[in-house]
C-alpha positions as CSV (number, residue, x, y, z in Angstrom):
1,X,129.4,118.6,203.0
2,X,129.8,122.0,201.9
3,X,130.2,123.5,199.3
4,X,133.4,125.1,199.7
5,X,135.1,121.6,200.9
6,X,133.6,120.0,198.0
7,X,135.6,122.4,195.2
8,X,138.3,122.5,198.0
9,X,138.9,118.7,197.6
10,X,137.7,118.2,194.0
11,X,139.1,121.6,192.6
12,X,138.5,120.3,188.4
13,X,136.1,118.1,187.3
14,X,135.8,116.0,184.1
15,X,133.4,115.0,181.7
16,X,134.1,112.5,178.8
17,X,132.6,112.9,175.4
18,X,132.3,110.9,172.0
19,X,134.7,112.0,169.6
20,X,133.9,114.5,167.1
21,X,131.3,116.2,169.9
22,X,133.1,119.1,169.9
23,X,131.4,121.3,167.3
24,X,128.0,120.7,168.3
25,X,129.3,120.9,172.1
26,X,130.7,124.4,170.8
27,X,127.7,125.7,169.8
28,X,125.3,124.3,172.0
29,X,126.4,123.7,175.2
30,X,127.2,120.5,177.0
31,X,123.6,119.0,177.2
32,X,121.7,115.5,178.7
33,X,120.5,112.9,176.3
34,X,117.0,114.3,176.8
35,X,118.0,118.0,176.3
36,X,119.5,116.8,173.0
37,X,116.2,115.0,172.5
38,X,114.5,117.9,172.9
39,X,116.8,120.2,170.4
40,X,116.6,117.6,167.6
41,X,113.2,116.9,168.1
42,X,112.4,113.7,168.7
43,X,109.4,112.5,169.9
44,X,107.1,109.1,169.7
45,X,108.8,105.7,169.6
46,X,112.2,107.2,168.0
47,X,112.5,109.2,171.3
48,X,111.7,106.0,173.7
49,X,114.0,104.2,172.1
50,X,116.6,106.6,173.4
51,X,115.7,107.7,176.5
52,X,113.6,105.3,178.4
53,X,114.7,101.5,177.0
54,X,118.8,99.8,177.2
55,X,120.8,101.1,175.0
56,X,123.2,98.5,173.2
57,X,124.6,100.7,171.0
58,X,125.2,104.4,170.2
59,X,122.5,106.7,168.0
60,X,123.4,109.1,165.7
61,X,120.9,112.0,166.2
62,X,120.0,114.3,162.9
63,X,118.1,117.3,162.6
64,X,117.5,119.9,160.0
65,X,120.5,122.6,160.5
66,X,121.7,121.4,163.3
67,X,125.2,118.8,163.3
68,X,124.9,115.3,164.1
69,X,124.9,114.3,167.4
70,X,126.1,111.1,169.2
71,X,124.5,109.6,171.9
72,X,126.7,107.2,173.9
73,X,125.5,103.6,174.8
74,X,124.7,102.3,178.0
75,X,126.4,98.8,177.5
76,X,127.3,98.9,181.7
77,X,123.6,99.2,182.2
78,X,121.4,96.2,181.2
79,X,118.2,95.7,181.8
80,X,118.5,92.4,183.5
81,X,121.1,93.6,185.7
82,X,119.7,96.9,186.5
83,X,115.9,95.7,187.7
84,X,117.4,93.7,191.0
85,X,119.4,97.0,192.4
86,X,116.4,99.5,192.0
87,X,115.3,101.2,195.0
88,X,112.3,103.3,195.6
89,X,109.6,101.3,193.2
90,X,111.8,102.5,190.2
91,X,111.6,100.3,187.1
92,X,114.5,100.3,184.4
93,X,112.6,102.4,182.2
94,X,112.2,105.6,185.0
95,X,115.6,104.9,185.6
96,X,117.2,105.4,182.2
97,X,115.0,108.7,181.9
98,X,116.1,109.9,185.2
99,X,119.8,109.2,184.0
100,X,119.1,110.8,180.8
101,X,117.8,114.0,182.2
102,X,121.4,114.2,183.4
103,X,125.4,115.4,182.6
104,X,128.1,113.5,184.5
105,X,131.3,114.7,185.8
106,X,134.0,112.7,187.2
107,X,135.9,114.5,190.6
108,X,139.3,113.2,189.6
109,X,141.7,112.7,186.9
110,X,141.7,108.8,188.4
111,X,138.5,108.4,187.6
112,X,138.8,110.4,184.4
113,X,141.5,107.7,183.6
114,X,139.5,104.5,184.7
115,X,136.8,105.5,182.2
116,X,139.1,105.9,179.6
117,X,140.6,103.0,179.7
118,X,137.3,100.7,180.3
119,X,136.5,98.1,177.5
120,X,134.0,99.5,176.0
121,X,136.2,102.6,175.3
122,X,139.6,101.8,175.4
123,X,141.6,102.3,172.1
124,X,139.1,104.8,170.5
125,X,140.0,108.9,171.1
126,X,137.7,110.8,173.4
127,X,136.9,114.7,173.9
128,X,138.0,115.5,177.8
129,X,136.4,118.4,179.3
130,X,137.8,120.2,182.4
131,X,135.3,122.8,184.3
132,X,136.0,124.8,187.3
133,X,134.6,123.4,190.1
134,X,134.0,126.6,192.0
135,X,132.5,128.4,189.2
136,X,130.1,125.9,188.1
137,X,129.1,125.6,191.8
138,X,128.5,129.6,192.0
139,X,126.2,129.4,188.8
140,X,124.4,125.8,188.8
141,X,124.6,124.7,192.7
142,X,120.9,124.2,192.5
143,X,120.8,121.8,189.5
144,X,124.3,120.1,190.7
145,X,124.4,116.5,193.1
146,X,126.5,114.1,193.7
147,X,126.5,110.2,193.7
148,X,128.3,108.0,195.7
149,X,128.2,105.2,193.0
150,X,128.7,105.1,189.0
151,X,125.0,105.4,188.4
152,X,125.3,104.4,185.0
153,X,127.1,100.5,185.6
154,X,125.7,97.6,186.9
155,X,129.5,96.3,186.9
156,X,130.8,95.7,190.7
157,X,133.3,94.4,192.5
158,X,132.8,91.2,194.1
159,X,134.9,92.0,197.4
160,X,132.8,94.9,198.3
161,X,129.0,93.9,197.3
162,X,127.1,91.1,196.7
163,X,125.7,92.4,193.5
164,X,125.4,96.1,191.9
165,X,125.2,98.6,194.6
166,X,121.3,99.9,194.9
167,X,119.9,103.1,193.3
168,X,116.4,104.9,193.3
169,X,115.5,108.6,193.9
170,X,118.0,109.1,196.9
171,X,121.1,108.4,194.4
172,X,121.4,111.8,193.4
173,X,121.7,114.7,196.6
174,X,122.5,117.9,197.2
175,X,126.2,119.0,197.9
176,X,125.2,119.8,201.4
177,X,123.1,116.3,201.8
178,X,126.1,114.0,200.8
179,X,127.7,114.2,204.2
180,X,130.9,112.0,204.2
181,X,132.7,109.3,201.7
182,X,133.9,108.9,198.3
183,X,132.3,111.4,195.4
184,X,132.1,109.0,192.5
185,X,130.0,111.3,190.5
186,X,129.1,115.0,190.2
187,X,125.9,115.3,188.4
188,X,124.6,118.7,186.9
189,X,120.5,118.5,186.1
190,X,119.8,119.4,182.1
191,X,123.6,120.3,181.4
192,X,125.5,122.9,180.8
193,X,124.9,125.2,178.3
194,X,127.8,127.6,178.4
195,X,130.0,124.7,179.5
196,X,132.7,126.9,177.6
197,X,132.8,129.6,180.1
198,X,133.9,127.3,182.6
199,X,136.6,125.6,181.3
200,X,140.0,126.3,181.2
201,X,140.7,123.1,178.9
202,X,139.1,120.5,176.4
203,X,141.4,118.5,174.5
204,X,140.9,114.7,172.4
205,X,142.6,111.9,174.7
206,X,143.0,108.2,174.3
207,X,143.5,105.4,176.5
208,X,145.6,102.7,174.8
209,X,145.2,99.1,176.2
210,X,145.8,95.9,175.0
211,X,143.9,93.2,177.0
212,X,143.7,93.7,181.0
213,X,147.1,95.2,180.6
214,X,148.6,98.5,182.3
215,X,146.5,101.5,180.1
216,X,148.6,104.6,179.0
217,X,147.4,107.5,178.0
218,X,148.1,110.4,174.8
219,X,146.8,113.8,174.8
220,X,146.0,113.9,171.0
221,X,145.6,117.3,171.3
222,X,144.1,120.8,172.3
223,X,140.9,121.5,171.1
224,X,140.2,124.5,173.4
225,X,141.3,127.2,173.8
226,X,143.0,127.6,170.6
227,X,145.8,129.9,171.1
């Protein structure tokens, strides 16, 4: 694929945040677990406990002049269920770190919406981020790849595999390397520091869902820009 068809046919991208990210995304950038890890400065167990081992719930990061930081959990991703679809002699614990070391976009407001509206995040507001697709590509193509699969869930529907699909090393390729099929994921190396420069919205959404029924959605408002 190139890269002109891929911002062709996936013009905006998306990236989902915790609520009440937006200062610290404001002044730092949008940035991967271990970029984060590295700002606050973590290190020794605290750190492994983040970036390498199953996260069941979210951490709170804290730091000396900086704002608190939350780091999501990875409730889609247990261990159990994630050693089986491993590829390439990975164990869990070199794939949470090679997750970590990672941003996430989504190609499509769809999936922006199925996200939104998954159990573990229904009913609770979220900080939507838009970027350009063409000028992220122009600045980052190097660090940017794309996956064919949600890297982070071991969920999976039953009609199309007979367990979670497989990962390793070849998950994550270059824009050109893709060739054809569905985008699931478009994954930017580190982050983005200057996300701000590349996006022409961010604004607090929420997905309300009762149950497995029909989710709708409410813009909660603008967060930038501000005028």
């Amino acid at each position: 694929m190139r890269a002109s068809d891929f911002s062709r046919v996936y013009p905006v991208l998306y990236h989902m945040a915790e609520d009440g990210s937006w200062d610290n995304i404001r002044q730092h950038g949008l940035l991967s677990t271990s970029a984060l890890l590295d700002l606050y400065g973590y290190e020794g167990r605290a750190r492994q406990e983040i970036e390498t081992e199953w996260r069941p719930r979210k951490y709170t990061l804290v730091s000396k002049g900086l704002p608190p930081a939350v780091v999501r959990d990875q409730l889609p991703m247990r261990r159990d269920a994630l050693r089986p679809c491993l590829d390439d002699g990975m164990t869990p614990e070199d794939w949470y770190a090679h997750v970590n070391r990672r941003v996430f976009f989504w190609p499509t407001r769809d999936d922006l919406r199925f996200f939104l509206a998954a159990k573990e995040y229904k009913n609770a507001p979220h900080v939507i981020i838009s970027v350009e697709t063409h000028r992220l590509l122009a600045r980052d193509a190097d660090r940017i790849t794309l996956s064919a699969i949600n890297s982070g869930s071991t969920y999976y529907n039953s009609e199309r595999f007979s367990g979670p699909p497989r990962r390793g090393r070849h998950t994550f390729r270059p824009i050109e390397d893709f060739g054809g099929g569905r985008v699931r994921e478009v994954v930017v190396l580190d982050g983005v520091p200057d996300v701000l420069s590349l996006s022409p919205t961010v604004e607090r959404w929420i997905a309300h869902r009762k149950n497995y029924e029909e989710p709708s959605f409410e813009c909660l408002g603008r967060l930038w820009p501000t005028s």
